[in-house]
C-alpha positions as CSV (number, residue, x, y, z in Angstrom):
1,X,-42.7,-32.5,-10.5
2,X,-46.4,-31.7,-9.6
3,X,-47.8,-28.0,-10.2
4,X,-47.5,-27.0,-6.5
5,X,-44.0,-27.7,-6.2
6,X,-43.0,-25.7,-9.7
7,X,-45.1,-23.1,-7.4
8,X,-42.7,-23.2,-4.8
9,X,-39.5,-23.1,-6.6
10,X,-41.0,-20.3,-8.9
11,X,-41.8,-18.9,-5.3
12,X,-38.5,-19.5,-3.9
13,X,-36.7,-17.7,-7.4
14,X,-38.7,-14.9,-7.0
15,X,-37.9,-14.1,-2.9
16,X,-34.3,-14.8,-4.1
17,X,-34.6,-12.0,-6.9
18,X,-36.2,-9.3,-4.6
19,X,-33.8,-10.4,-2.0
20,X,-30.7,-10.0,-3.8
21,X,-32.2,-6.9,-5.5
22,X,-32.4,-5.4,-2.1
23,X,-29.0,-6.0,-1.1
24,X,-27.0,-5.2,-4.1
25,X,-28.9,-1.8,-4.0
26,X,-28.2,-1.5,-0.6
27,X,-24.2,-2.3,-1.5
28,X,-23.8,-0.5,-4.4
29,X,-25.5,2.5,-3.0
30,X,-22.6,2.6,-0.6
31,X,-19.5,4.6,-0.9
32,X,-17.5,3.0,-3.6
33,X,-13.5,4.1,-3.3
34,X,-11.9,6.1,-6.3
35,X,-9.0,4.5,-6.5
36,X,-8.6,1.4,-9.1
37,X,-9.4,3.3,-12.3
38,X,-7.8,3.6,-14.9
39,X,-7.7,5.3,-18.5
40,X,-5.6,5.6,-21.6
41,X,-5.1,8.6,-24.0
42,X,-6.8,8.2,-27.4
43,X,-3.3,7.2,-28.6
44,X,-2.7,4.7,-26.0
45,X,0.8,5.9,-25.3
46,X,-0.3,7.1,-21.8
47,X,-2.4,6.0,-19.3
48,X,-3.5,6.9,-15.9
49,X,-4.0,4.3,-12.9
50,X,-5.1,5.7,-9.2
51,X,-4.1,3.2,-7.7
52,X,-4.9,4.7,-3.9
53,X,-7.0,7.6,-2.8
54,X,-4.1,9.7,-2.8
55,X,-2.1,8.6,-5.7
56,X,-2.2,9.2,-9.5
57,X,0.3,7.4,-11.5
58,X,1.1,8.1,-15.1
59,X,2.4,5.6,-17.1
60,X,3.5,5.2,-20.6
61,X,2.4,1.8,-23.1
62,X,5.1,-0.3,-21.9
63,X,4.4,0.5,-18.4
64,X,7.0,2.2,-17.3
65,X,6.3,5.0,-14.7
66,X,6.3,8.7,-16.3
67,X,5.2,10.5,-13.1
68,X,3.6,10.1,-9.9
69,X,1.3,12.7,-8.4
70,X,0.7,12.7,-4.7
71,X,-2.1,14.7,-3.5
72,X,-3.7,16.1,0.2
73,X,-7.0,15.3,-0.1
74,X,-9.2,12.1,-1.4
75,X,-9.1,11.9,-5.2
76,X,-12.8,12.2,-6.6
77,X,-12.2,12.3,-10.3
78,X,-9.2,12.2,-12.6
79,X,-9.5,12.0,-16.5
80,X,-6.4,11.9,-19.0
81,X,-6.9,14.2,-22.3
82,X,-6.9,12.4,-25.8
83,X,-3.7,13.6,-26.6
84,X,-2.0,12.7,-23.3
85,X,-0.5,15.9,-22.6
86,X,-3.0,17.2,-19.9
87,X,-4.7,15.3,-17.1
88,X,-7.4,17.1,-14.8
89,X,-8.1,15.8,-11.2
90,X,-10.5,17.1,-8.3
91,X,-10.2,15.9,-4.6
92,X,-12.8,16.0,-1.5
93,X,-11.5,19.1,-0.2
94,X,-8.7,20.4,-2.4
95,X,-11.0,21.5,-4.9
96,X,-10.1,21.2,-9.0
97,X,-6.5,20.8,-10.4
98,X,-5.2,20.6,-13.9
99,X,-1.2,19.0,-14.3
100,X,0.6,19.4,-17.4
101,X,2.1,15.6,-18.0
102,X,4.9,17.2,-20.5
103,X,5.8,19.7,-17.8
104,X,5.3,18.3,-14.9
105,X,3.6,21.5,-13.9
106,X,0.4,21.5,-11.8
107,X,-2.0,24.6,-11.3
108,X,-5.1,24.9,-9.3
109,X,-8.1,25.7,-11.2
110,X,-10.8,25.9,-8.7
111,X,-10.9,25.1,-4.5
112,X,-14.4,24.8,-4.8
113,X,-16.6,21.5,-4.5
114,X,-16.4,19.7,-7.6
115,X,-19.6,17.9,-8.9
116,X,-17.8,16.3,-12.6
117,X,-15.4,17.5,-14.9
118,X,-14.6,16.6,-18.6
119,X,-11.1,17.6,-20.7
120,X,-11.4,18.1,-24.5
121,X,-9.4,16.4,-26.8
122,X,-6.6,18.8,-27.2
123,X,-6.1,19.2,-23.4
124,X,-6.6,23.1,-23.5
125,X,-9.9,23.4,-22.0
126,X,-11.9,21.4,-19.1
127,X,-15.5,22.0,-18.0
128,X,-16.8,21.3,-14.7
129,X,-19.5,21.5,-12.3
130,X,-19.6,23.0,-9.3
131,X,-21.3,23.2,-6.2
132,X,-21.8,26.5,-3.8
133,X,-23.6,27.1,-0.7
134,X,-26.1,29.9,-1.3
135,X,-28.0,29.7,2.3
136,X,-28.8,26.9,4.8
137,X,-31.5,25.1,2.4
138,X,-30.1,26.0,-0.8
139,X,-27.2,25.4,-3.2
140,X,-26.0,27.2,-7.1
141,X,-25.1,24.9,-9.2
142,X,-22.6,25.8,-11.1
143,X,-21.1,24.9,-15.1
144,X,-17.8,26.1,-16.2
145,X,-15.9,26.7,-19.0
146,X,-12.1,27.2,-18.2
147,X,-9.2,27.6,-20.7
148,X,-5.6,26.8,-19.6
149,X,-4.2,30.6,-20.7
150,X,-6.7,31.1,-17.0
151,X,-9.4,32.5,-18.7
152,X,-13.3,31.1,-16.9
153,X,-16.4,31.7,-18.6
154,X,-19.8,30.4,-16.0
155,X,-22.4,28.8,-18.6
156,X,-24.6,27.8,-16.2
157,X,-26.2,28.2,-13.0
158,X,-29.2,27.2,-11.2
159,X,-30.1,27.0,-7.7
160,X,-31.8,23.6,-6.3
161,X,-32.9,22.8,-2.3
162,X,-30.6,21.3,-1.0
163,X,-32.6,17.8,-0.2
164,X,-32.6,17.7,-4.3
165,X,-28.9,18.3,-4.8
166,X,-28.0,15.2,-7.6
167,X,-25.5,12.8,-6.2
């Protein structure tokens, strides 16, 4: 091969890269569905699959279906605890909601718009993020403590534009 077609081809590689570059930022900027995740305990005796938009399954290490949890609104989030006794999920419009796996008991800990949320270990406590409209070109921020005896503690707030709201 001379030097000016190892030109081209090294030509030809490089339009490829910025090419594909372009498009696969382009794609994986898009809207990328919820559902298909899934995540075990610490102790890998439970797991949790979302296996549509608006269905959580809980299932145990042989596979076997503990619970399924149907909700109104697009899932956004859902995270198991460590100790697989807890699960937290939030959803486009239904806000934040934690479900006691052992007791098949659900309670609502927040309707507002949910940025990310993280369970400790023991399943007792979640914190999350929040978002609130504070005027037409502003939003607050908002970080959460919240305990499951009900109790909420804010740790953090700041107010951004909202053209710089973090996606």
């Amino acid at each position: 091969m001379t030097k000016s077609q190892l030109s081209e081809i090294q030509k030809a590689i490089i339009a490829f890269v910025v090419l594909s570059f372009f498009f696969l930022s382009k794609y994986l900027s898009a809207e990328v569905p919820f559902f298909g995740i899934v995540e075990w305990d610490s102790l890998g005796e439970k797991a949790i699959i979302v296996p549509e938009p608006y269905k959580i399954l809980i299932i145990d290490k042989l596979g076997n279906h503990i619970k399924e949890i149907k909700v109104n609104s697009k899932l956004l989030g859902a995270s198991i605890s460590s100790n697989g006794k807890s699960l937290v999920y939030f959803c486009e419009n239904d806000g934040l909601w934690i479900f006691d796996i052992d007791l098949a008991k659900q309670n609502q800990v927040d309707s507002s718009i949910i940025g990310s949320v993280k369970i400790s270990p023991n399943g007792e406590e979640v914190v999350y993020s929040l978002y609130k409209s504070k005027n037409g070109a502003n939003v607050e921020i908002i970080t959460v403590l919240y305990n499951i005896s009900g109790d909420k503690k804010q740790l953090y707030a700041r107010s951004v534009a909202l053209d710089k709201v973090p996606e």
